[in-house]
C-alpha positions in Angstrom: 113.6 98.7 109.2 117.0 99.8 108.9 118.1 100.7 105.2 121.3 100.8 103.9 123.7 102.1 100.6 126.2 100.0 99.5 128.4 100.2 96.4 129.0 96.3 96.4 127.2 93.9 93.8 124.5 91.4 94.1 127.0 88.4 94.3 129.7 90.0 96.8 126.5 90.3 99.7 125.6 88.5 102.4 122.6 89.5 103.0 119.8 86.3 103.5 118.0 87.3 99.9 118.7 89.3 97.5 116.5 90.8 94.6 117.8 91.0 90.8 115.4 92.6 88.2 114.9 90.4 85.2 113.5 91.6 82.5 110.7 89.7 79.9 112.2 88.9 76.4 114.5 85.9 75.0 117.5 87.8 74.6 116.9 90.0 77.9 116.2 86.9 79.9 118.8 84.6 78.5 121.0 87.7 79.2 120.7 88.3 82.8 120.5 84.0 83.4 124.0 83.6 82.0 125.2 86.6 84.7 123.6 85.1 87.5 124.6 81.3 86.6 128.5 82.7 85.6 128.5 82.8 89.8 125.8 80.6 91.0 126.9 77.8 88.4 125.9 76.2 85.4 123.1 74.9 85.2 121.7 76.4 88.6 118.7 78.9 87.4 117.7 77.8 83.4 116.2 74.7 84.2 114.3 75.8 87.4 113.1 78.8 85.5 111.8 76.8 82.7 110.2 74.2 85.3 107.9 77.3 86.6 107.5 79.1 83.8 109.3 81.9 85.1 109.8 84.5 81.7 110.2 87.9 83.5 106.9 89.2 83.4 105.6 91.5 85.5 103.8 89.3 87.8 106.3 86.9 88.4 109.0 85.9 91.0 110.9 83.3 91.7 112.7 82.5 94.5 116.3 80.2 94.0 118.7 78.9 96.7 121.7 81.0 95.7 125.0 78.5 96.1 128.1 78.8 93.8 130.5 81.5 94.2 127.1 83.9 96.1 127.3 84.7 99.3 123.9 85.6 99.8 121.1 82.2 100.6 118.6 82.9 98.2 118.3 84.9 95.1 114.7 86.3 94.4 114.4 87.1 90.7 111.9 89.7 90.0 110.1 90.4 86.8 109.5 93.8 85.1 108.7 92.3 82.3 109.3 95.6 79.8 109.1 98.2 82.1 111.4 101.1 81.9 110.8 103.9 84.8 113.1 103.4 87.5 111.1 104.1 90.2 108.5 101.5 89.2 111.1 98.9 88.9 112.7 99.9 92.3 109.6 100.5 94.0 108.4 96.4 92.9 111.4 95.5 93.9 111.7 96.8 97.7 108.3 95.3 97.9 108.9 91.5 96.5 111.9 91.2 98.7 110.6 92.1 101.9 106.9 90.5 101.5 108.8 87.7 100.7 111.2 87.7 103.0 109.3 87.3 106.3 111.5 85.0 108.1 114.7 86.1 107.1 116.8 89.1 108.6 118.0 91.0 106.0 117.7 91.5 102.1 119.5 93.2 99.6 118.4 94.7 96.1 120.0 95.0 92.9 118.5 98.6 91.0 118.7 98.5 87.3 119.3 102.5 87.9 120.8 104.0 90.7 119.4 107.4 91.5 117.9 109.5 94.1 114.2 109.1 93.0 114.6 105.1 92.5 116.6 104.7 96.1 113.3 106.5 97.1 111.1 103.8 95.5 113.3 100.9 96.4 112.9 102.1 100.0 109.1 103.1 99.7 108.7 99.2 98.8 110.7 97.8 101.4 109.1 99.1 104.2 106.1 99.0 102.5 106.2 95.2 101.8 107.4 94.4 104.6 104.1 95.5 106.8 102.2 92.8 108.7 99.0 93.8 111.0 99.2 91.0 113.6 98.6 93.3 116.8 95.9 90.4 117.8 97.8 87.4 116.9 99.0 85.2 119.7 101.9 84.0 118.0 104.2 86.8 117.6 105.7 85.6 114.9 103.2 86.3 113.0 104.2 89.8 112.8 107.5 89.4 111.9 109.2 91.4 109.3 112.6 92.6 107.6 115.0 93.7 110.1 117.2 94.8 107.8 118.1 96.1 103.9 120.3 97.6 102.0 120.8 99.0 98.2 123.3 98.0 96.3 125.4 99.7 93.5 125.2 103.3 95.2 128.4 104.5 94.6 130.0 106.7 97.6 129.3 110.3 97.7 126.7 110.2 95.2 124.6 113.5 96.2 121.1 113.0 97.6 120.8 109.3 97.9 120.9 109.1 101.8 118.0 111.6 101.6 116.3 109.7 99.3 116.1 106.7 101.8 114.5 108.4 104.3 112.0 110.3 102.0 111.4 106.9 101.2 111.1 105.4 104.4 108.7 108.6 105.7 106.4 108.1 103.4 106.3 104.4 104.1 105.6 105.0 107.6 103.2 106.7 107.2 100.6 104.6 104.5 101.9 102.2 107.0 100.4 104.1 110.4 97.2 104.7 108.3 96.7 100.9 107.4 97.2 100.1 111.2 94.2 102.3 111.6 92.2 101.1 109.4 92.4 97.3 110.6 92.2 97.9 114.1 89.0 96.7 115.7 86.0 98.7 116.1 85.9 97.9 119.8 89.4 99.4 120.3 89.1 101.8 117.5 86.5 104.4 118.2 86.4 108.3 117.9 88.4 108.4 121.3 91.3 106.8 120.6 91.2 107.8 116.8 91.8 111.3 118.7 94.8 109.6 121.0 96.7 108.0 118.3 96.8 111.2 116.2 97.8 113.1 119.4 100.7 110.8 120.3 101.7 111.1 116.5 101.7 114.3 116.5 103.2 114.9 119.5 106.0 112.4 118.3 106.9 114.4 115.7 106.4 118.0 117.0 103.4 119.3 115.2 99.9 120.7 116.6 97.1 118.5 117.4 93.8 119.5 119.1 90.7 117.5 119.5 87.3 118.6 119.9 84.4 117.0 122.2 81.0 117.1 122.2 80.5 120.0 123.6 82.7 122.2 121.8 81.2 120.4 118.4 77.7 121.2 119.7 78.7 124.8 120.5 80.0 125.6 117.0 76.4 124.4 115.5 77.8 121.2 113.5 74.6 119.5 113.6 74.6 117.2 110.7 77.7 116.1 112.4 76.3 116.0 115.7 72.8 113.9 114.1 74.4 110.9 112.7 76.4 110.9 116.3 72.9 110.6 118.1 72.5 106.7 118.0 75.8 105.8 119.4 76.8 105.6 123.2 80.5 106.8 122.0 81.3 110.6 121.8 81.9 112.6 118.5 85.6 113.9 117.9 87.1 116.5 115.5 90.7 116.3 115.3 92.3 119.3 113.7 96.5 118.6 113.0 98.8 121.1 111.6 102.1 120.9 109.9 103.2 124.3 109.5 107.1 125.2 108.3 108.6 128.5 108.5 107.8 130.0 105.3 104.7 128.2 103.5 104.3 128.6 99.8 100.8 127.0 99.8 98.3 125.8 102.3 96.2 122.8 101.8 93.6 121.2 104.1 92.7 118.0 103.5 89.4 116.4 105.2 88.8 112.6 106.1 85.8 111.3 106.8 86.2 109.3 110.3 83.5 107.0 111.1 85.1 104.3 113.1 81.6 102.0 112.8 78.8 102.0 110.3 76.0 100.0 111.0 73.7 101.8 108.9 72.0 103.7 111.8 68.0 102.8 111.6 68.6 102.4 107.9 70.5 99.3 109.0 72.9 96.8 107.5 72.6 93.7 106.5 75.0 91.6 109.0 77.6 90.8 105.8 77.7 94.3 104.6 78.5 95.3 108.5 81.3 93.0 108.7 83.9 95.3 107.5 83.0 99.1 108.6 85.3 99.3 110.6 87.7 100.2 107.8 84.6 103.3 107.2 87.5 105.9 108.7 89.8 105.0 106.3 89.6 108.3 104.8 90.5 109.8 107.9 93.4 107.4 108.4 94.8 108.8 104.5 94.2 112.2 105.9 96.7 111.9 108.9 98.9 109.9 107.3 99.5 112.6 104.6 99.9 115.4 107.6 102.4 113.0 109.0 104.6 112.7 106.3 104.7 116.2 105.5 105.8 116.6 108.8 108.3 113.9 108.4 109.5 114.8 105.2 109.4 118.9 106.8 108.0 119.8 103.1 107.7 123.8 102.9 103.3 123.0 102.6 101.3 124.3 105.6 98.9 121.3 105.7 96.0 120.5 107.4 94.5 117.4 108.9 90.6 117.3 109.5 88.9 114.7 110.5 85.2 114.4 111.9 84.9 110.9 113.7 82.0 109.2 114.9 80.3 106.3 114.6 76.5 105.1 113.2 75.1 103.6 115.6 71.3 102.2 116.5 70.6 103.8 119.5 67.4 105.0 120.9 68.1 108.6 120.2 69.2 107.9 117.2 68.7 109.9 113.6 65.3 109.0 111.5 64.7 108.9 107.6 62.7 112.3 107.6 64.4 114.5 110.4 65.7 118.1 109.0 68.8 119.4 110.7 70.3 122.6 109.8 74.0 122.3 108.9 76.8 125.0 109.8 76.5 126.3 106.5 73.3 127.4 107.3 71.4 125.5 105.0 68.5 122.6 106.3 69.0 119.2 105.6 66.1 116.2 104.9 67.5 112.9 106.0 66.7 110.4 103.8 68.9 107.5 104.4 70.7 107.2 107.3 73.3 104.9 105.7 74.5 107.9 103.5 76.2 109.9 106.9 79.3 110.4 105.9 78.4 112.9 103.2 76.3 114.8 106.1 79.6 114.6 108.7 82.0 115.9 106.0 79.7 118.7 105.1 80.0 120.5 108.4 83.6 120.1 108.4 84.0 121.0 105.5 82.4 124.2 105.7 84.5 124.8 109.2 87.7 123.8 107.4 86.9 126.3 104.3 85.6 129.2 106.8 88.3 129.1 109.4 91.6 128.0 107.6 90.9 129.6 104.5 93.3 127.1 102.6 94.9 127.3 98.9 93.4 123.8 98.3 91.0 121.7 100.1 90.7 117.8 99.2 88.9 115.3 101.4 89.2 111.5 101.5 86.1 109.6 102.0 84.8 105.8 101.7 81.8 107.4 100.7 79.6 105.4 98.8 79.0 102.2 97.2 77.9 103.0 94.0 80.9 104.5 93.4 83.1 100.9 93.6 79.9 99.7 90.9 81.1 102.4 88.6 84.8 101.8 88.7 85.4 98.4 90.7 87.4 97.8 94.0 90.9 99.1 92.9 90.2 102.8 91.3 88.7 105.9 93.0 86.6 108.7 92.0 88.4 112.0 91.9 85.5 115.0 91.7 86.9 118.6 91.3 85.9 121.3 89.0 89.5 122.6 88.6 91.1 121.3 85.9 94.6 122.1 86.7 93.8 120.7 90.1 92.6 117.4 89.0 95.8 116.6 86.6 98.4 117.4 89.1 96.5 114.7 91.4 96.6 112.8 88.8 100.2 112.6 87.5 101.0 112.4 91.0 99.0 109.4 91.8 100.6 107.6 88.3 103.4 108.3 90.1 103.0 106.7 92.5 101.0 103.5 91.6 97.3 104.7 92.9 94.5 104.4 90.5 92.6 107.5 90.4 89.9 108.2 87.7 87.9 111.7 87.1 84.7 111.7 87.5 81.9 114.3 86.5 80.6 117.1 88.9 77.1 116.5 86.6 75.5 119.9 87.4 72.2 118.3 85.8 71.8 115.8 88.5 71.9 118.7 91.2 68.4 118.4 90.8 67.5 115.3 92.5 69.1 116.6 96.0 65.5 118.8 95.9 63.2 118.4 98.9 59.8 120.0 99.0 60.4 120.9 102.9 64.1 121.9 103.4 66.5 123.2 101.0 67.8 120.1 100.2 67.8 116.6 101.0 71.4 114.5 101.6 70.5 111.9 98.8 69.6 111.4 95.0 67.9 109.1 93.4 68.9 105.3 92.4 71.2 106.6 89.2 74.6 108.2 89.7 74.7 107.8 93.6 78.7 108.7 93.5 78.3 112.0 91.9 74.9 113.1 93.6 77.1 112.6 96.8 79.5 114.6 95.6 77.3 117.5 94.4 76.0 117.6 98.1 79.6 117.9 99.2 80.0 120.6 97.0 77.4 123.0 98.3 79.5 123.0 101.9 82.7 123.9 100.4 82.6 127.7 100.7 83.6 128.7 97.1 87.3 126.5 98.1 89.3 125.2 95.3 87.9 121.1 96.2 88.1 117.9 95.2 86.5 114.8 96.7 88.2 111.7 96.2 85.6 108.8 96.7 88.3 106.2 98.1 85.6 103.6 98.8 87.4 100.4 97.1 90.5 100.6 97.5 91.0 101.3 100.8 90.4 98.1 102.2 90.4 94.9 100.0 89.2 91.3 100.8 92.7 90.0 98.9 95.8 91.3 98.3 96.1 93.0 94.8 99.6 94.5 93.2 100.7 97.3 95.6 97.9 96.8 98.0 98.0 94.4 101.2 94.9 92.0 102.0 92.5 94.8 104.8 93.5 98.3 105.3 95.8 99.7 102.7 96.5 103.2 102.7 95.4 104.2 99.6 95.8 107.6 99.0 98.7 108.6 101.2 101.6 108.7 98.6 99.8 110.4 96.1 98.6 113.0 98.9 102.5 113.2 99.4 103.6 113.6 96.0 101.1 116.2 95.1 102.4 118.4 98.1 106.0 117.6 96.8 104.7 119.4 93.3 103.2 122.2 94.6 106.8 122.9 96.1 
């Protein structure tokens, strides 16, 4: 999408649709209907408005045929009901305009406030609202989106705004490049071609990418990695990207777990609970999209992409309820579910990642587990850390952004149930707290890092559309990844 500044007003563009803010409130509404209707004519918005209950809340928008003295076809009135940051305003409306603008060519928006940091937003939601996954669709118009957009009210010269809508843009991109992942097929998408895409990304845009096979996995002694592998007829991958500027002032790794198909391994599925695993490497699609736009944005971070990728398979080799592998770290492992693997995959590379890279930070991204979207629903993830100052600046950064994150406990007392009598521990707890039992496993591969484990399990792909999110793979995660690396800078 291209994205333009212009200092012109809503009423002087041409563009197909454009978006005005309209705020909730008698006075506020009656306000902002009187400007419009002084150009589009008496008469021409009031009684539509009232007709569908349109009163400038947050959830509403209405969508008017323009006519009067406007140049522009439509108007799209967007609702912020009594909302005052800029960049939440901006950032709804680059997204109303351009999901609703999927057969027109261009769109313009009206800011309340014109500044760097709501350009930013305004552009984040454009190209953010404007994605459509329709790579299996025979009618290509199905996939069609906004061609074109531009800002209006950005007086010339004004210092950083240009910037501002590619930082924008980037980070766009790239929670859009991590949804495309996530909704691709399991048939196409596998721990191959995971590997490829990240290589052509990276090589796009200049940064390091090497992939591990089987053999060099088996070779380091990953064997929890290399057990829930065992059942499928598709190879393992680790894929290891690097974004690393001139002068770094921190270094942070972050993890995803990548397992391209769960069906449960012996511990099987039932068939509706299989339907949508492919989207169980959506953590490793957050983890390379936050690489990417570090890269893209050339932050002065040195960070780390990780990703272990296989899939759970049925096969006749396949892992049993019972075996005991000994993981990297050293310690032995008793299976006990083989539909809990991605906690036994992220342990070993986790303890590579904390070994080898020896990072400031370490935060992994993992659809993890199931009870952990009973606890806190399908929109909010779990956020485990033990590092207090680690856990608010993820989590101012993800109110920044829009992403629901909640903290969870690292409950030391439950450490107990991961007890086996026959090898130092087994990978799962009992029925109660499943979420954080999971994480305490995590915890005993992390080297004595600065961690945190953010269970991404709802969110990441949704059965309907819901505020910022798209209907399937969403990208949860990779803004917030962003904004926290913008802090730490």
């Amino acid at each position: 999408m291209r994205i333009s500044l212009s200092e012109g007003s809503w009423d002087k563009s041409t563009a197909d649709i454009v978006a005005i803010a309209v705020a909730s409130g008698k006075t506020k509404l009656g306000r902002t209907f009187g400007r419009i209707e002084a150009v589009t004519g008496r008469g021409s918005i009031k009684p539509l408005a009232a007709d569908e209950r349109f009163e400038g809340k947050r959830t509403q928008t209405l969508k008017v045929a323009a006519g009067g003295k406007a140049k522009a076809r439509w108007l799209l009135l967007v609702g912020i009901g009594d909302e005052k940051n800029a960049e939440k305003i901006a950032w709804k409306m680059g997204h109303a305009v351009s999901s609703r603008a999927r057969s027109l060519k261009s769109a313009a928006v009206e800011l309340p406030e014109v500044s760097p940091e709501s350009v930013r937003a305004a552009s984040q939601g454009l190209v953010s609202g404007s994605y459509r996954y329709a790579e299996y669709k025979s009618d290509k118009a199905a996939g069609a989106a906004l061609g074109s957009a531009v800002i209006l009210g950005a007086p010339k010269g004004t210092r950083g705004l240009s910037t501002a809508v590619r930082a924008g843009k980037a980070i766009a991109e790239s929670v859009n490049f991590a949804r495309d992942l996530v909704n691709a097929p399991p048939n196409d998408l596998n721990p191959l071609t995971l590997a490829r895409a990240a290589t052509r990304e990276a090589k796009k845009l200049g940064i390091s990418c090497r992939v591990w096979n089987k053999a060099r996995i088996e070779k380091e002694g990953m064997n929890l990695f290399l057990a829930v592998n065992k059942g499928s007829a598709i190879e393992p991958r680790m894929i290891h990207v690097v974004y690393k500027p001139t002068r770094p002032k921190k270094k942070v790794v972050f993890v995803g777990k990548g397992l391209t198909f769960d069906a449960g391994g012996l511990c099987i599925k039932p068939a509706g609970s299989m339907v949508d695993m492919k989207c169980d490497m959506a953590g490793s699609a957050t983890t390379l999209g936050i690489v990417f736009a570090a890269a893209r944005l050339k932050l002065p971070i040195e960070v780390h992409a990780v990703v272990g990728s296989t899939e759970n398979m049925t096969g006749a080799k396949a892992y049993r309820p019972g075996d005991i592998y000994k993981s990297l770290e050293g310690k032995t492992v008793e299976v006990i579910n083989t539909d809990a693997e991605g906690r036994l995959v992220l342990a070993d590379v986790l303890t590579w990642a904390a070994r080898k890279l020896k990072p400031d930070y370490m935060i992994d991204h993992a659809t993890l587990t199931g009870a952990c979207m009973v606890a806190l629903g399908p929109y909010r993830a779990a956020l485990y850390t033990d590092d207090d100052k680690l856990a608010s600046a993820y989590l101012d950064a993800a109110g920044a952004e829009g992403e629901s994150f909640w903290r969870m406990p690292l409950d030391g007392e439950l450490r107990a149930m991961l007890k086996s009598p026959i090898a130092d521990m087994k990978h799962v707890g009992g029925r109660y707290g499943g979420s954080i039992t999971a994480a305490l496993f995590l915890q005993e591969f992390t080297e004595e890092t600065t961690w945190m484990h953010l269970d991404i399990a709802g969110p990441a792909f949704l059965d309907r559309a819901h505020r910022r999110m798209p209907k399937g793979g969403t990208g949860f995660g990779v803004a917030t990844g962003v904004r926290f690396l913008e802090g730490l800078s």
